[in-house]
C-alpha positions in Angstrom: 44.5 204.6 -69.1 44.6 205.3 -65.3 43.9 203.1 -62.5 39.5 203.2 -61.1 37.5 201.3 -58.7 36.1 199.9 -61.9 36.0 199.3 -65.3 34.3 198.2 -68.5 34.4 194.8 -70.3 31.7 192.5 -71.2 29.5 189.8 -70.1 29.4 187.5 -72.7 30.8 186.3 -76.0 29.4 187.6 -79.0 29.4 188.1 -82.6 28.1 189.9 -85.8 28.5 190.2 -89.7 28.4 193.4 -91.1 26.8 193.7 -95.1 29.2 192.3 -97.5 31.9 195.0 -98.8 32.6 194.5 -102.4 32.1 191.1 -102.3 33.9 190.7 -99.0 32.4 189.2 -95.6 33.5 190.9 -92.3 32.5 188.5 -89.1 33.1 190.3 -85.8 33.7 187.8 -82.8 34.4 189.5 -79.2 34.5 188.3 -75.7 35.7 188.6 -72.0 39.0 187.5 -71.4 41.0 187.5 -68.1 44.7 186.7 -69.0 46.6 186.0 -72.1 46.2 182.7 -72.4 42.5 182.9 -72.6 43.2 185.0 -75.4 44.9 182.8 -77.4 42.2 179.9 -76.9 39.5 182.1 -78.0 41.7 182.9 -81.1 41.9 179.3 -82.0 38.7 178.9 -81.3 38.0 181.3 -83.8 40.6 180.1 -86.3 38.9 176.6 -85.8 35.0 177.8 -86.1 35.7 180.0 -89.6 38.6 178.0 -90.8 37.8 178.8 -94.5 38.6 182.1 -94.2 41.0 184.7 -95.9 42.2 186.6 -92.1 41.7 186.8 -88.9 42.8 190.1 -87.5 42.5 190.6 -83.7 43.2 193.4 -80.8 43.0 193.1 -77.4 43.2 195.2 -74.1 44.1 193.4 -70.5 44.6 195.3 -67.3 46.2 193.7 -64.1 45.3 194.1 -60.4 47.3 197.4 -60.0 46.0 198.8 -63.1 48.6 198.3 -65.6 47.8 198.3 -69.4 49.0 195.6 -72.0 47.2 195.8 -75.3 48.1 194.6 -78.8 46.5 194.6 -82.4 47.6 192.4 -85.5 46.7 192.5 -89.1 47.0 189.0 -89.1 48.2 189.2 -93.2 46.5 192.6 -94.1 47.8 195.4 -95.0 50.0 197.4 -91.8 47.9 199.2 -90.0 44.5 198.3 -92.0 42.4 196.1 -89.5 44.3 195.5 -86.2 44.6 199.0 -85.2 40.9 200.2 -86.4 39.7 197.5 -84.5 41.6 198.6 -81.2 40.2 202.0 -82.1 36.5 200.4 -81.6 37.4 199.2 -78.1 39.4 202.1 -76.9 36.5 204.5 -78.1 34.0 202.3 -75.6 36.5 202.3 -72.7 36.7 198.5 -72.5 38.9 196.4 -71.4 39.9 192.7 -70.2 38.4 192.1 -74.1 39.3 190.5 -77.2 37.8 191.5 -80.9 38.7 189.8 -83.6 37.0 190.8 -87.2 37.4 187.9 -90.0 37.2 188.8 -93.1 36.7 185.9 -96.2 38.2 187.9 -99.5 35.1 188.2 -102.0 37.8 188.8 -105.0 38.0 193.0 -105.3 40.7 194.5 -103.0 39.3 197.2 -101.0 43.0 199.6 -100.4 44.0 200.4 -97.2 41.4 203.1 -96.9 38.6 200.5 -97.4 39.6 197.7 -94.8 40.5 200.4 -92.4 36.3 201.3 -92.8 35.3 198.2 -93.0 37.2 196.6 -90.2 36.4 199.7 -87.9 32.7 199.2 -88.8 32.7 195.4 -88.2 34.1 196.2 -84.3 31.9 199.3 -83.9 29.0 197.0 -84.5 29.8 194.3 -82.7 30.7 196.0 -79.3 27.4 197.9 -80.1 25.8 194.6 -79.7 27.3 193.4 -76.6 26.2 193.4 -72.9 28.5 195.9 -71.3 29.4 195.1 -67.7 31.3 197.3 -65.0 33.2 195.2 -62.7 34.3 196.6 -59.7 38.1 196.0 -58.4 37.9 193.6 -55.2 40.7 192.9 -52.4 40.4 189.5 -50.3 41.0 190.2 -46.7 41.5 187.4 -43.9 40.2 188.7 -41.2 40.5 187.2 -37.4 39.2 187.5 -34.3 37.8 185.9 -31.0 34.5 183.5 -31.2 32.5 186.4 -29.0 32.8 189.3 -31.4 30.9 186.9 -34.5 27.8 189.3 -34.0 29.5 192.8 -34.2 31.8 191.6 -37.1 29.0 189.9 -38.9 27.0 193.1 -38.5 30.0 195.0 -39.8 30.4 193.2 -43.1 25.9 193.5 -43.5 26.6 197.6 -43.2 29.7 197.0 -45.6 27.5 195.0 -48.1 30.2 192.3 -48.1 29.3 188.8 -48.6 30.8 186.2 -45.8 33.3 184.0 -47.5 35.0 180.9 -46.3 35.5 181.0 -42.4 36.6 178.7 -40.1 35.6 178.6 -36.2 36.7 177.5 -32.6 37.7 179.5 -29.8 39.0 182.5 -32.6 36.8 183.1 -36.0 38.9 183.6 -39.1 37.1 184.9 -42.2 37.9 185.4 -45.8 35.7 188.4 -47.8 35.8 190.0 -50.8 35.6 193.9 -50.6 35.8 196.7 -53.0 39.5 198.4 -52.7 37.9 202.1 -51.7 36.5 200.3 -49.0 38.7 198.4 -47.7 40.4 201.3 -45.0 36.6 201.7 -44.0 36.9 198.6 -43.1 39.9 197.6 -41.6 38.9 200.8 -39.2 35.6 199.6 -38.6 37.1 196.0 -37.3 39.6 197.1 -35.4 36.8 199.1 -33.0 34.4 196.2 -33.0 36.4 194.2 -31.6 38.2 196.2 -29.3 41.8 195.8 -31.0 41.7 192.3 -30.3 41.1 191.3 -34.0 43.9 190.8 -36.6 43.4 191.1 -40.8 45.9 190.2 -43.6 45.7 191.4 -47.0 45.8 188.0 -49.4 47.2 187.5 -53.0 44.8 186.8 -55.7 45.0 183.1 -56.7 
């Protein structure tokens, strides 16, 4: 997947059981997750919440600040190939990411082949994203911007055009200002303050905490 302004993921946990398969339960938990290790604490979570289960198999999709992909799907004891991958199908087929899906699935006693988990855990995802809020979030860069006490009102007026919210900021004889501002923007901006205040401004791009 290429790098956008924006992307896809949603804005809340959720979860749905599909009509027992042969006997068998499929219970589709996804949510928003921002880094690997919120991953693997909504996985135990899960783990924890339906501990009497048979499997728990899981696929996620992460994307960093410049747009780079990590992903992974397990069958967590199924079949290769039967349940992780359909479920990454699911998400893939919504264009979502910064998401975690896992389908848990409590044997009812008739094994369903490959064919049928591959169906049944592809259904269980389908229906659960189907379910969920979708958000799209855009991409953001925090800029430090500084600059004398007597352009407050032209810079201030600036960010109100820019639809950008003032952040932290600290003041005395010079102003220096923190904002969040959507990346295609951010030239627009940087232009814009350099003319308001009549070169005598100064902006640093910041690292995301």
């Amino acid at each position: 997947m290429s790098q956008s302004e924006s992307f896809l993921t949603l804005a809340a946990r959720v979860r749905h059981e599909i009509p027992k398969v042969r006997g068998s339960r499929f219970v589709a938990t996804a949510a928003p997750v921002q880094s690997p290790g919120e991953i693997e604490e909504f996985l135990r979570q899960v783990r924890k919440e339906l501990h009497d289960a048979s499997h728990h198999p899981y696929a996620w999709r992460l994307r960093d600040s410049s747009g780079l992909d990590a992903f992974r799907s397990s069958d967590d004891g199924e079949p290769s190939s039967s349940s992780g991958k359909p479920i990454l199908q699911q998400i893939d087929s919504k264009n979502l990411t910064q998401i975690v899906v896992v389908v848990t699935r409590y044997f009812g006693g008739t094994k369903l082949g490959v064919g049928g988990l591959v169906r049944a855990y592809g259904e269980a995802a389908r229906e659960v994203l189907s379910r969920a809020r979708v958000l799209e979030v855009f991409r953001t860069q925090p800029i430090e911007l500084c600059f004398p006490y007597e352009f407050t009102g032209r810079v201030q007026g600036l960010l109100t055009s820019l639809g950008i919210k003032k952040g932290q900021s600290t003041c005395s004889a010079a102003v220096t200002l923190i904002v969040e501002i959507r990346e295609s923007l951010v030239d627009k901006l940087l232009r814009n303050f350099a003319e308001c205040t009549g070169g005598q401004g100064r902006h640093r791009r910041l690292e995301r905490q």
